[in-house]
N, CA, C and O atoms as a GROMACS GRO file, in nm:
protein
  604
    1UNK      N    1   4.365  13.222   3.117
    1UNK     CA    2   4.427  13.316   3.206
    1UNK      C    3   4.577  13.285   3.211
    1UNK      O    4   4.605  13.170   3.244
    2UNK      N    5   4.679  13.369   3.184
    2UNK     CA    6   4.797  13.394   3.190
    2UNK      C    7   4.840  13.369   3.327
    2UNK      O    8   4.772  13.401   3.424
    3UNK      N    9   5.000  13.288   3.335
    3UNK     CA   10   5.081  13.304   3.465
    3UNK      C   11   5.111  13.384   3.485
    3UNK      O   12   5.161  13.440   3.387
    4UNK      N   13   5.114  13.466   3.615
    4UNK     CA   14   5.205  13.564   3.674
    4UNK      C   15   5.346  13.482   3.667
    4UNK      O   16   5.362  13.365   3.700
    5UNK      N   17   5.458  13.584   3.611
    5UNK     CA   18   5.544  13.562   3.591
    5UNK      C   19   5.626  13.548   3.728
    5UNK      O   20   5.579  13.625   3.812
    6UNK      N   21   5.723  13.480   3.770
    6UNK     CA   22   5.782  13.486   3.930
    6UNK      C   23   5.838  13.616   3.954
    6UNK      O   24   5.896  13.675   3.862
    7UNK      N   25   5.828  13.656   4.041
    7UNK     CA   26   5.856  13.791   4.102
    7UNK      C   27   5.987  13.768   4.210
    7UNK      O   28   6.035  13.878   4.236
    8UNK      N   29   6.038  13.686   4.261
    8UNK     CA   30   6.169  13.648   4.335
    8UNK      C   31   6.270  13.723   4.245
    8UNK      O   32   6.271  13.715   4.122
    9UNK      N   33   6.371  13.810   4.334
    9UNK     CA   34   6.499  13.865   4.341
    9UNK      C   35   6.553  13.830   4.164
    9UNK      O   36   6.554  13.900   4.063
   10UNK      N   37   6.614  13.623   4.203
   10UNK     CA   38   6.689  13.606   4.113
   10UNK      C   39   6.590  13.612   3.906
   10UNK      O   40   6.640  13.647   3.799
   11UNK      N   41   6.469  13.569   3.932
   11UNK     CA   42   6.368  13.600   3.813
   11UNK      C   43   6.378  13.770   3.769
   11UNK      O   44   6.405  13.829   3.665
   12UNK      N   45   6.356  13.796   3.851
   12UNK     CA   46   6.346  13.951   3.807
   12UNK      C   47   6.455  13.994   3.761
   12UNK      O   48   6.463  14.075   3.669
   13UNK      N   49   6.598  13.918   3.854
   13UNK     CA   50   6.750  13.982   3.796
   13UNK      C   51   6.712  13.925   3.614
   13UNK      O   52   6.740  13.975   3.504
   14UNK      N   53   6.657  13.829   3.646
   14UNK     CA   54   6.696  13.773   3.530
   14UNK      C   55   6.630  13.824   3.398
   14UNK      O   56   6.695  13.834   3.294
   15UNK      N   57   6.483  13.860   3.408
   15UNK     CA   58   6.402  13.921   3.315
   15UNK      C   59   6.473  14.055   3.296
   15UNK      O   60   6.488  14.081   3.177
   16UNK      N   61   6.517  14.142   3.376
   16UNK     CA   62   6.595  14.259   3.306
   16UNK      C   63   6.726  14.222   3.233
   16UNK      O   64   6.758  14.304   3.146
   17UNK      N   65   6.790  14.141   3.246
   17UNK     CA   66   6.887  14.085   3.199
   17UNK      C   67   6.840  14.088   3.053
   17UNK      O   68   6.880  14.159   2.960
   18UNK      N   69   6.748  13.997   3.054
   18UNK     CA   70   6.712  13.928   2.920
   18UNK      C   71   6.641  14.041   2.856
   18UNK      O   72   6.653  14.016   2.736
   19UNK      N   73   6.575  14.149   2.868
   19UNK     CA   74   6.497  14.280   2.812
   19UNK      C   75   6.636  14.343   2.759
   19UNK      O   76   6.646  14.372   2.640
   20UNK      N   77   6.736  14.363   2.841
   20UNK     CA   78   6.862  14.424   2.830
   20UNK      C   79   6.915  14.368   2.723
   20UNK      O   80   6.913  14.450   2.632
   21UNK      N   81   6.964  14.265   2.689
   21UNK     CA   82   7.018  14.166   2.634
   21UNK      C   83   6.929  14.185   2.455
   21UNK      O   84   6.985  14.173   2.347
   22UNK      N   85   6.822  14.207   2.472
   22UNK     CA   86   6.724  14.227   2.350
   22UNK      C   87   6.758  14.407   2.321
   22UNK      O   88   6.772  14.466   2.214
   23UNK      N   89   6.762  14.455   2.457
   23UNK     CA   90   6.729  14.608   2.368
   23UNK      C   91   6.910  14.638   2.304
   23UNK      O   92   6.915  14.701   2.199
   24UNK      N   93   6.987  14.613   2.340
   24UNK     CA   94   7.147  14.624   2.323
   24UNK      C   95   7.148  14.579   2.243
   24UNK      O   96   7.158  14.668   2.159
   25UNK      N   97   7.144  14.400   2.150
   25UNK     CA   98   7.135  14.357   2.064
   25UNK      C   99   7.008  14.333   1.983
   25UNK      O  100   6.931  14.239   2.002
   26UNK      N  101   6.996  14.417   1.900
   26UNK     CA  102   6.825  14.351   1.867
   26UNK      C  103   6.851  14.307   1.729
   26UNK      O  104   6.746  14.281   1.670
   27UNK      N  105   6.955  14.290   1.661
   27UNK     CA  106   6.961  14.196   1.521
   27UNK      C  107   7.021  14.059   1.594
   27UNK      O  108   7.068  14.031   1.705
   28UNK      N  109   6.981  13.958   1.413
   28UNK     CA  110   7.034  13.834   1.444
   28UNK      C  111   7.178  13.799   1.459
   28UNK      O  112   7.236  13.709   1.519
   29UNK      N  113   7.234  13.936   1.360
   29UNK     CA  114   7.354  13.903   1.357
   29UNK      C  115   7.443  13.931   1.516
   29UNK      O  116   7.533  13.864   1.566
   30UNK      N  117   7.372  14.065   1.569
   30UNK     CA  118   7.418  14.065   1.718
   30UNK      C  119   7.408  13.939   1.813
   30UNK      O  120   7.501  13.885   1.874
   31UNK      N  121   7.298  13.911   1.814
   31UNK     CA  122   7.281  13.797   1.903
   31UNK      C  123   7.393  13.669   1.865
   31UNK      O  124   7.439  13.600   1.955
   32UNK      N  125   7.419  13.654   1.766
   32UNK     CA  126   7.495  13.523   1.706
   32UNK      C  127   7.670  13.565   1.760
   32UNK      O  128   7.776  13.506   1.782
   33UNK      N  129   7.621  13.685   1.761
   33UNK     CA  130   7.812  13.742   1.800
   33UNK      C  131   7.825  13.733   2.013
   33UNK      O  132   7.906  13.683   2.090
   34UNK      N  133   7.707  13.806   2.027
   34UNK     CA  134   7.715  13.772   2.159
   34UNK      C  135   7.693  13.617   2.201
   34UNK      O  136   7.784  13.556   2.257
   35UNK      N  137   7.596  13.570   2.178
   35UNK     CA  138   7.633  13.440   2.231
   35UNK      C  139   7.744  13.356   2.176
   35UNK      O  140   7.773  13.251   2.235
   36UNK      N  141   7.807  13.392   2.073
   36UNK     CA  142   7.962  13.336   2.098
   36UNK      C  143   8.024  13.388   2.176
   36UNK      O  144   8.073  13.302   2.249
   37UNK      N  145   8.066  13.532   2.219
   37UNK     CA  146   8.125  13.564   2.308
   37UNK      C  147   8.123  13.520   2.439
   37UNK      O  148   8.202  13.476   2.523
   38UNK      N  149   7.989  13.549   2.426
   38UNK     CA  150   7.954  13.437   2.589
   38UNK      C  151   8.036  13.326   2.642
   38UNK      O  152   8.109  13.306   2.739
   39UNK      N  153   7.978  13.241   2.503
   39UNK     CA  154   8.034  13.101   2.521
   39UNK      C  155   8.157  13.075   2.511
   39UNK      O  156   8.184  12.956   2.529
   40UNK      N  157   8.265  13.161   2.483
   40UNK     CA  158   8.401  13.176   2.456
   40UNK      C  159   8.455  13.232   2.624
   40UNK      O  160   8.538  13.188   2.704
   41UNK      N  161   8.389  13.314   2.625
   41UNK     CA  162   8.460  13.394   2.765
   41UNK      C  163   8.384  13.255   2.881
   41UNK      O  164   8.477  13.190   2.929
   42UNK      N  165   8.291  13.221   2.912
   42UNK     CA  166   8.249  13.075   2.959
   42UNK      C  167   8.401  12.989   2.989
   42UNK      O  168   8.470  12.951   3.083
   43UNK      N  169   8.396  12.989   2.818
   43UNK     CA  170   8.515  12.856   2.835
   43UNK      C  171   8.677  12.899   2.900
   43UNK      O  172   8.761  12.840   2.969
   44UNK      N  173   8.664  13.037   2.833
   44UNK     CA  174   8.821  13.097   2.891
   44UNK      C  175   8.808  13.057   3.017
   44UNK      O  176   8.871  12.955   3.045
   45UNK      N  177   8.722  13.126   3.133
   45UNK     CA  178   8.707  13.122   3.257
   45UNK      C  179   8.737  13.029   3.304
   45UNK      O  180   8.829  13.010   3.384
   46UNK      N  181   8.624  12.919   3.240
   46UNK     CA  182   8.640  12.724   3.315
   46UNK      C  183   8.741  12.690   3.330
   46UNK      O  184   8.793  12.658   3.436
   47UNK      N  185   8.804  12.691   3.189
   47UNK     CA  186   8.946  12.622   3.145
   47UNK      C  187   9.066  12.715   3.245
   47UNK      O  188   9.156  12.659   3.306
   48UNK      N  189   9.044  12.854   3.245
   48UNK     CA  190   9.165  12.925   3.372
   48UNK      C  191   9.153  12.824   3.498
   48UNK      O  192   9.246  12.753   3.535
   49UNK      N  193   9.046  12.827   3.548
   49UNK     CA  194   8.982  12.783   3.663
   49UNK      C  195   9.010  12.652   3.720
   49UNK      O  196   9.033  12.619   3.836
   50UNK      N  197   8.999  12.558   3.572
   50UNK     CA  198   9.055  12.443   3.596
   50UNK      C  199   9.198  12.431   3.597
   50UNK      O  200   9.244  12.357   3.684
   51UNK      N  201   9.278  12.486   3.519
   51UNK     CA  202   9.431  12.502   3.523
   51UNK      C  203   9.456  12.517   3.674
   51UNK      O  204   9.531  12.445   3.740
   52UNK      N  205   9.396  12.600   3.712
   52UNK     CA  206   9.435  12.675   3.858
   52UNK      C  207   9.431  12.567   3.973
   52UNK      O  208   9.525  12.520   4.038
   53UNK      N  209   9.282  12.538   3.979
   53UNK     CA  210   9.306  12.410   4.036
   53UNK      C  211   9.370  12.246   4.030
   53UNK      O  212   9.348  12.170   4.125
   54UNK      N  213   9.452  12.202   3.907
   54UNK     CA  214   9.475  12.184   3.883
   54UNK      C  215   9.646  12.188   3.911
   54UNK      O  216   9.695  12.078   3.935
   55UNK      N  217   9.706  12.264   3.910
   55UNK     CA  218   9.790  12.301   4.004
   55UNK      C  219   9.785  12.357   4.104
   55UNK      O  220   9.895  12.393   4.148
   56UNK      N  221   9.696  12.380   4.164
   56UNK     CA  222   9.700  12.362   4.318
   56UNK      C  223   9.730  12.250   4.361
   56UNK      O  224   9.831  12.237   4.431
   57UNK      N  225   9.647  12.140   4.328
   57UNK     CA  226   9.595  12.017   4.356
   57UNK      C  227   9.752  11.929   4.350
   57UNK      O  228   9.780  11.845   4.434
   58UNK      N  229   9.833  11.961   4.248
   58UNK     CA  230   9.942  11.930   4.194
   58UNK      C  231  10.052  11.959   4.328
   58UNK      O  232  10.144  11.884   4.359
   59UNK      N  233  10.025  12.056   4.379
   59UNK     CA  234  10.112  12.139   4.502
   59UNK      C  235  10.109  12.119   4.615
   59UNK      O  236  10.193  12.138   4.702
   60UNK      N  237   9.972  12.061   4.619
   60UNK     CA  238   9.892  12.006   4.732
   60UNK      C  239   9.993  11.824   4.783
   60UNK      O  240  10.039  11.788   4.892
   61UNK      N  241   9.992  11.766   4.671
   61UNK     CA  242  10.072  11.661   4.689
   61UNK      C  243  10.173  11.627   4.674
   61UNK      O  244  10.223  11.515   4.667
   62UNK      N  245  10.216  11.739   4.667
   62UNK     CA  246  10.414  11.755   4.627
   62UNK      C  247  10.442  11.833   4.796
   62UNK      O  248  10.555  11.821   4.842
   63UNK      N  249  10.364  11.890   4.858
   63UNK     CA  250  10.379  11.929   4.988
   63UNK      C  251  10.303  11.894   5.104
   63UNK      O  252  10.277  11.958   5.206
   64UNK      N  253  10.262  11.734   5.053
   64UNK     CA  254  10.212  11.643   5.171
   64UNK      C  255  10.293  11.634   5.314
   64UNK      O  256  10.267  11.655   5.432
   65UNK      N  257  10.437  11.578   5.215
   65UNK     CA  258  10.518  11.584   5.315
   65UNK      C  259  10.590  11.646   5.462
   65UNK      O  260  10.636  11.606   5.569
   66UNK      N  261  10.558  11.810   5.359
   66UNK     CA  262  10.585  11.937   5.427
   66UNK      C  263  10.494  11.999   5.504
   66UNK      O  264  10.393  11.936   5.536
   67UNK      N  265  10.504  12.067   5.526
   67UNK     CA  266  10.360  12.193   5.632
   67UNK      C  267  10.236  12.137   5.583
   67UNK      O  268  10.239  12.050   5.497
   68UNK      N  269  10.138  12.177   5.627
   68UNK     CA  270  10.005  12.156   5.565
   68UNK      C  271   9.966  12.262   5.478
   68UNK      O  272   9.983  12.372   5.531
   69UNK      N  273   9.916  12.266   5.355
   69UNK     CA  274   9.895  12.353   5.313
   69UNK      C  275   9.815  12.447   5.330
   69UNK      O  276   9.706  12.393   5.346
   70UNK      N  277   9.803  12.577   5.338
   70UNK     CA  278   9.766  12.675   5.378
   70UNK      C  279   9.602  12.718   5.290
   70UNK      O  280   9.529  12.808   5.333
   71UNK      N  281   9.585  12.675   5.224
   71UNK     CA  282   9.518  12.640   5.099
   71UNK      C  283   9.340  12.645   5.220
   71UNK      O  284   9.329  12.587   5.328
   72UNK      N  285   9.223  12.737   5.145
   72UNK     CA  286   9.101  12.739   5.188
   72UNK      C  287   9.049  12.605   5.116
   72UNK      O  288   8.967  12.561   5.197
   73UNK      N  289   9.051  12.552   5.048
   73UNK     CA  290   8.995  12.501   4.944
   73UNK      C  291   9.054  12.304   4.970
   73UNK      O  292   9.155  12.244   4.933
   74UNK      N  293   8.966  12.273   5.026
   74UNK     CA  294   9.055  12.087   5.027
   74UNK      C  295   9.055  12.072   4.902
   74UNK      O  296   8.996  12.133   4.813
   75UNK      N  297   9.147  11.960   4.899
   75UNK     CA  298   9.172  11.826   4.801
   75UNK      C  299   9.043  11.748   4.736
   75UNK      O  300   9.021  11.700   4.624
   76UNK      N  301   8.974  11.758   4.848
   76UNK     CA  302   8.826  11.638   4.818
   76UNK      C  303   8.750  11.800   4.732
   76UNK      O  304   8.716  11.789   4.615
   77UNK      N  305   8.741  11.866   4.767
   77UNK     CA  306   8.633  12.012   4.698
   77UNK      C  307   8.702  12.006   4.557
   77UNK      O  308   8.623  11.967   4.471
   78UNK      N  309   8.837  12.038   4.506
   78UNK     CA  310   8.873  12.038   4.426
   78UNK      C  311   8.892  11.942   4.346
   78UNK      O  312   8.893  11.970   4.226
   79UNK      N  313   8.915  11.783   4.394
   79UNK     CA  314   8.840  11.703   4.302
   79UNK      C  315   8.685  11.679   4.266
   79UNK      O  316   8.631  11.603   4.186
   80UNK      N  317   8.650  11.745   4.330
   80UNK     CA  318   8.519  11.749   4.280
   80UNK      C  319   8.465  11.817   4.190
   80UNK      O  320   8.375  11.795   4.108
   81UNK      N  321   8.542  11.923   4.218
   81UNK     CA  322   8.510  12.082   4.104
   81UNK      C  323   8.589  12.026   3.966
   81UNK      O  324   8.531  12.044   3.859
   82UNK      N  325   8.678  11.981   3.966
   82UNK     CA  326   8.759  11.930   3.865
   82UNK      C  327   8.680  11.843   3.785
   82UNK      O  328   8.690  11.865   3.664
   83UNK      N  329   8.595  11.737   3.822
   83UNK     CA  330   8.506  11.659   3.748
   83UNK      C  331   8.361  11.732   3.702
   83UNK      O  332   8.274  11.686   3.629
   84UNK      N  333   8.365  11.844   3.759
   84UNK     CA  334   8.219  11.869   3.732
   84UNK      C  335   8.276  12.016   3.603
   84UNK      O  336   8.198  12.066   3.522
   85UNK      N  337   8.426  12.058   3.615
   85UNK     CA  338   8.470  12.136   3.585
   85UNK      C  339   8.452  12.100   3.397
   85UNK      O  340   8.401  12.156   3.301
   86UNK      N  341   8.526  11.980   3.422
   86UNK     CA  342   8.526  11.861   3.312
   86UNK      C  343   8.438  11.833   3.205
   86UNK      O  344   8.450  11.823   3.083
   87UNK      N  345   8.328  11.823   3.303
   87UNK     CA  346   8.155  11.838   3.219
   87UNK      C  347   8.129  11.952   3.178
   87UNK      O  348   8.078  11.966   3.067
   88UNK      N  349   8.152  12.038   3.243
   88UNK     CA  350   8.089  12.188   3.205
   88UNK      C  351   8.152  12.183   3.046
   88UNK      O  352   8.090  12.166   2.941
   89UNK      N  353   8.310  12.204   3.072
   89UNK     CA  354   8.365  12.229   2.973
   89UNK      C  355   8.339  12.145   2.833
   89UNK      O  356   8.360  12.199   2.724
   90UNK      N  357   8.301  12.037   2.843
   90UNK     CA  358   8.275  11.950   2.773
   90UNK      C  359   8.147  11.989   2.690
   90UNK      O  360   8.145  11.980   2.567
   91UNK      N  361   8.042  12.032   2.766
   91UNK     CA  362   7.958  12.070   2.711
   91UNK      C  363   7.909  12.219   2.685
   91UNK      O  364   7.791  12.250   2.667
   92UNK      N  365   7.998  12.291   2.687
   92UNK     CA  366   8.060  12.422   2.642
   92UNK      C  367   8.132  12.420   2.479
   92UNK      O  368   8.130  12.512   2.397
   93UNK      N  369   8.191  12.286   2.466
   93UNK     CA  370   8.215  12.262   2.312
   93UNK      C  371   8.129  12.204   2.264
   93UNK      O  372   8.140  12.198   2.141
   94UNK      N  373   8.039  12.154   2.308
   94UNK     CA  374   7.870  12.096   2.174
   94UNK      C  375   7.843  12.209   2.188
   94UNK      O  376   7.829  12.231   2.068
   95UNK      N  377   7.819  12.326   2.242
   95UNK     CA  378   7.760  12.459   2.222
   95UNK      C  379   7.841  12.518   2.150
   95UNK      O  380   7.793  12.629   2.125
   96UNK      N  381   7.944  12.505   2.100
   96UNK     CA  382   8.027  12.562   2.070
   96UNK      C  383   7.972  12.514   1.900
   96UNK      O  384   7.909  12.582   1.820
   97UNK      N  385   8.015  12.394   1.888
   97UNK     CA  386   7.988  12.295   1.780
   97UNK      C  387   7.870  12.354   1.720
   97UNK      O  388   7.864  12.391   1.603
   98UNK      N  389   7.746  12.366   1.830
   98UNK     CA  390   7.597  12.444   1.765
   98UNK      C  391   7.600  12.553   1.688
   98UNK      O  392   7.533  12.602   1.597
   99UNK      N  393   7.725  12.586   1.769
   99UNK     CA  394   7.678  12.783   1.753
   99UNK      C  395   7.758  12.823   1.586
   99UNK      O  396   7.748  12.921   1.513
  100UNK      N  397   7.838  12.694   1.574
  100UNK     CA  398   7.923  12.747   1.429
  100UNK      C  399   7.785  12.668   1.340
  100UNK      O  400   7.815  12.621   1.230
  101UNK      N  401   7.703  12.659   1.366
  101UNK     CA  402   7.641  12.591   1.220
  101UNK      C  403   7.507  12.712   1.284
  101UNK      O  404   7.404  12.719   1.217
  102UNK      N  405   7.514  12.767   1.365
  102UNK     CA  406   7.379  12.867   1.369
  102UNK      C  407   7.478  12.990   1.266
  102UNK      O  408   7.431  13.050   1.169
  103UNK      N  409   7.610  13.005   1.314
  103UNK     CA  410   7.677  13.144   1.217
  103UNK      C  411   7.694  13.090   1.074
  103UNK      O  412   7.755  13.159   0.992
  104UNK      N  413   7.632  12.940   1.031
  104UNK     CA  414   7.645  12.942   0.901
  104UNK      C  415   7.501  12.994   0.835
  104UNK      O  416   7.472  12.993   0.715
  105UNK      N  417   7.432  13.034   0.928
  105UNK     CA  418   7.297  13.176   0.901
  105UNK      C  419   7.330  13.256   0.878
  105UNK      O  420   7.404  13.326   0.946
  106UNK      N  421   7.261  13.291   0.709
  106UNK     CA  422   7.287  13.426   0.729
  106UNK      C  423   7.139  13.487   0.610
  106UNK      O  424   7.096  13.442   0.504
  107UNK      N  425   7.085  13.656   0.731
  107UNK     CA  426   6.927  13.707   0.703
  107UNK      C  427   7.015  13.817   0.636
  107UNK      O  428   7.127  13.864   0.655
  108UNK      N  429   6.919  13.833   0.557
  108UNK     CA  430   6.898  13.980   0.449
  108UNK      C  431   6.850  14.099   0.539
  108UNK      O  432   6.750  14.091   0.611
  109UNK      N  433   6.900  14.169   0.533
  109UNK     CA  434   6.852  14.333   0.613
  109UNK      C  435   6.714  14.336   0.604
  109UNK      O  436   6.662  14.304   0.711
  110UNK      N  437   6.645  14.359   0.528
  110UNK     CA  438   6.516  14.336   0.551
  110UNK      C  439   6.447  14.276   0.678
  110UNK      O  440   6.365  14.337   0.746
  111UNK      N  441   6.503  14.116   0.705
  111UNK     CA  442   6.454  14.048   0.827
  111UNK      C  443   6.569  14.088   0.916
  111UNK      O  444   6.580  13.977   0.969
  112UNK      N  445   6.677  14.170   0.981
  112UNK     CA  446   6.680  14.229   1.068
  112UNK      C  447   6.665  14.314   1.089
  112UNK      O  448   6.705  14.348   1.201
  113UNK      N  449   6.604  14.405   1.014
  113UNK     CA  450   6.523  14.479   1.013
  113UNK      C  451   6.375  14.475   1.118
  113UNK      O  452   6.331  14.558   1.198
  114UNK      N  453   6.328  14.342   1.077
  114UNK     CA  454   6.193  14.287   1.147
  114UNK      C  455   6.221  14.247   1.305
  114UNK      O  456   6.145  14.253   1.402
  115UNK      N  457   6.377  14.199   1.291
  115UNK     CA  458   6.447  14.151   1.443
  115UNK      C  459   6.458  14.310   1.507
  115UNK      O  460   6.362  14.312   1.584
  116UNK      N  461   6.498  14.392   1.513
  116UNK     CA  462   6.490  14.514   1.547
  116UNK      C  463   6.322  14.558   1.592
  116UNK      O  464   6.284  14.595   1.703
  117UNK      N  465   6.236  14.539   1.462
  117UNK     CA  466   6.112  14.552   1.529
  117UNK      C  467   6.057  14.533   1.645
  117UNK      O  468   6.012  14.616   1.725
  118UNK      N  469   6.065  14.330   1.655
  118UNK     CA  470   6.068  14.270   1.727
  118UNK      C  471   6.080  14.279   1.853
  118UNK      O  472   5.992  14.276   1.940
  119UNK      N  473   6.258  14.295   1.868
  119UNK     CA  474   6.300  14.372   1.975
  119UNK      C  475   6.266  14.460   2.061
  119UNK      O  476   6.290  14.455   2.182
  120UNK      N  477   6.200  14.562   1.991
  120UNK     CA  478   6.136  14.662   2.041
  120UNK      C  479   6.020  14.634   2.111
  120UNK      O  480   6.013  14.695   2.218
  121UNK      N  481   5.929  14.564   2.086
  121UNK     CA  482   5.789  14.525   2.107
  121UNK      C  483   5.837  14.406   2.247
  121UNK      O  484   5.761  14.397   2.343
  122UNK      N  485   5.925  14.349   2.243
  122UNK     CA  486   5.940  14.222   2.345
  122UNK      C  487   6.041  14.306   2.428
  122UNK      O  488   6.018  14.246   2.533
  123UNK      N  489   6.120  14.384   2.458
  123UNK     CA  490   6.182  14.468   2.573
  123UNK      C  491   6.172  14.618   2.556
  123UNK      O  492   6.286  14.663   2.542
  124UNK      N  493   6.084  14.708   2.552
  124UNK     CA  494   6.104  14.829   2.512
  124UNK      C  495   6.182  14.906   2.593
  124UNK      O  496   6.198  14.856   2.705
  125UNK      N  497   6.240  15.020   2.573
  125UNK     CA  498   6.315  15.085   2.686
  125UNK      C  499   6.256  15.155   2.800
  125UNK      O  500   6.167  15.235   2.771
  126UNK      N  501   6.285  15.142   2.914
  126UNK     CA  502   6.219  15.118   3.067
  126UNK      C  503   6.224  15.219   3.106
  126UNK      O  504   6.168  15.237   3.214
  127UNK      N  505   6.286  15.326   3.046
  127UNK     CA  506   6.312  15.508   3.091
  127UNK      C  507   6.251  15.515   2.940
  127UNK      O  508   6.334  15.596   2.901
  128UNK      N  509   6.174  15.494   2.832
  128UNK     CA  510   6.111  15.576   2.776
  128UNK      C  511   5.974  15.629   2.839
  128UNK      O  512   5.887  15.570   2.904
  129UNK      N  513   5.989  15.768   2.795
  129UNK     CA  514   5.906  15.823   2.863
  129UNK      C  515   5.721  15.765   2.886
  129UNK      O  516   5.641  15.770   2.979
  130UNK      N  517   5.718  15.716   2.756
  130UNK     CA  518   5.544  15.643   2.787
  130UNK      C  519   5.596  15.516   2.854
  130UNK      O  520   5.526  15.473   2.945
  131UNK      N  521   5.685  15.462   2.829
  131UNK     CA  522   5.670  15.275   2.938
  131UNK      C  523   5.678  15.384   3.079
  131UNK      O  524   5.659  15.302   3.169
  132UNK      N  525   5.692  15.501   3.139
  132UNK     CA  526   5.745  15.555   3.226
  132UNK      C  527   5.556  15.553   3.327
  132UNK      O  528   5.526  15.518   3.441
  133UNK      N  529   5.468  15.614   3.200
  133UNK     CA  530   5.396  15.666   3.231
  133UNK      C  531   5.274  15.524   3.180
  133UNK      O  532   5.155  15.512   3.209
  134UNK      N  533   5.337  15.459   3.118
  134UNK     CA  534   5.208  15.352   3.147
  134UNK      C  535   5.186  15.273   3.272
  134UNK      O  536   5.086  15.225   3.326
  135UNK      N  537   5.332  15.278   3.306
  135UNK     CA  538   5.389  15.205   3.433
  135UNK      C  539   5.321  15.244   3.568
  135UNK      O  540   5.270  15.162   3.646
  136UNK      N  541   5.327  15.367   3.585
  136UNK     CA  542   5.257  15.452   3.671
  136UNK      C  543   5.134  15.431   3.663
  136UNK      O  544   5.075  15.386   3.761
  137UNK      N  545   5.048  15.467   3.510
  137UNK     CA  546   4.906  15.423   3.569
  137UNK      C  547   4.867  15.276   3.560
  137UNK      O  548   4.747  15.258   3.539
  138UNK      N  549   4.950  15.161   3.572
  138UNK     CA  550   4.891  15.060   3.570
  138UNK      C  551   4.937  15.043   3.736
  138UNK      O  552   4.873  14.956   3.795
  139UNK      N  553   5.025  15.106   3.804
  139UNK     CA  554   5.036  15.072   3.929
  139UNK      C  555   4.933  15.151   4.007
  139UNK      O  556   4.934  15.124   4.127
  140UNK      N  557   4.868  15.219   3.980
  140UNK     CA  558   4.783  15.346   4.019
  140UNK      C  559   4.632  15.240   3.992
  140UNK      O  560   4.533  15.263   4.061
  141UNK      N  561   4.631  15.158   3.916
  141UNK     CA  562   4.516  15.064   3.899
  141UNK      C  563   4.482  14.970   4.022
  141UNK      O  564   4.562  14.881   3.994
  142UNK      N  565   4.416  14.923   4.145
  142UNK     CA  566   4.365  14.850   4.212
  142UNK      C  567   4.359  14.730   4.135
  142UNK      O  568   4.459  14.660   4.117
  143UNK      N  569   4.269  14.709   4.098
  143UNK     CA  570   4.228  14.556   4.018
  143UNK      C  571   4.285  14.562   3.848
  143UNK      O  572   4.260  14.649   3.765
  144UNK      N  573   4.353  14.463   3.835
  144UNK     CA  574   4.430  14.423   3.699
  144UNK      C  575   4.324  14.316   3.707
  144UNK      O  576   4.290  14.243   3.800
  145UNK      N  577   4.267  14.334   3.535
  145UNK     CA  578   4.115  14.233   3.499
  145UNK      C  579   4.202  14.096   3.503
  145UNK      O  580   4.152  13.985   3.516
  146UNK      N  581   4.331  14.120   3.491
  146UNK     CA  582   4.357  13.934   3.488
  146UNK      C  583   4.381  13.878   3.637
  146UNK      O  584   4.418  13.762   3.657
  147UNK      N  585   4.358  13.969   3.735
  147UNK     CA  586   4.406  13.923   3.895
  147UNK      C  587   4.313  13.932   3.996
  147UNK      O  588   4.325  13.926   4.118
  148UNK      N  589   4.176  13.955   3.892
  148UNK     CA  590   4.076  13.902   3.940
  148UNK      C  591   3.982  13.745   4.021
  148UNK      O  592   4.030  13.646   3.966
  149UNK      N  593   3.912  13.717   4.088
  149UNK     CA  594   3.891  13.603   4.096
  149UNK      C  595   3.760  13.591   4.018
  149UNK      O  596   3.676  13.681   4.015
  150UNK      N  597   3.743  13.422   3.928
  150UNK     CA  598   3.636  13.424   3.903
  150UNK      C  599   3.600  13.284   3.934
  150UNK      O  600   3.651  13.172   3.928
  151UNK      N  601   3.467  13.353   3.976
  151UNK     CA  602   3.406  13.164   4.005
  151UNK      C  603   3.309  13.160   3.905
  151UNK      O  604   3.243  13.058   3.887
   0.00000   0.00000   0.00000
């Protein structure tokens, strides 16, 4: 007997995500381009993020002297984010490192061809009209044989 998959808010955000993510890209070569992008825009972000704080932090102690700084964000939060900022980024380049020896893959049309298949069968589209209408009568069903009890 199969798990029910989690049904909480953030799972569910996440399973359409990932159906989405398959029906938008359904070759290998897509996927290899998006998850670099990912991991590129990732690192842009961190690395802004850390700059930023980074001079804050910088501003922060050049105007000890002066007013208090006006600043939401302490000194102690931002060294903290800064070290953990550190790691992220750090391990944003072994992914990085991974991802250039996954793009030294490369499939013959044929097998993305099969990735396209694939695709289809593991996220189909959620407004086609039969997932529309299978949907309906499986909610229209009382007892699903797998949510049965058996002793």
């Amino acid at each position: 007997m199969s798990e029910e998959p989690c049904q909480c808010s953030d799972c569910q955000r996440f399973y359409k995500e990932h159906d989405r993510l398959i029906r938008e890209f359904p070759t290998f070569k897509q996927q290899q381009e998006l998850n670099w992008a990912s991991i590129q825009s990732f690192r842009t972000l961190c690395t802004k993020v850390t700059n930023e704080l980074q001079k804050q932090l910088s501003q922060s102690e050049c105007n000890k002297d002066k007013v208090q700084n006006d600043s939401h964000i302490s000194d102690e939060e931002i060294n903290e984010a800064l070290d953990e900022l550190e790691s992220v980024n750090a391990y944003l380049y072994s992914i990085e490192a991974l991802m250039e020896r996954i793009f030294d893959t490369k499939i013959s049309n044929n097998i993305e061809s099969k990735f396209k298949e694939i695709a289809n069968e593991l996220a189909p589209d959620p407004l086609n009209m039969d997932r529309l209408i299978l949907n309906r009568l499986f909610h229209q069903t009382p007892d699903s044989p797998d949510k049965k009890n058996i002793n």
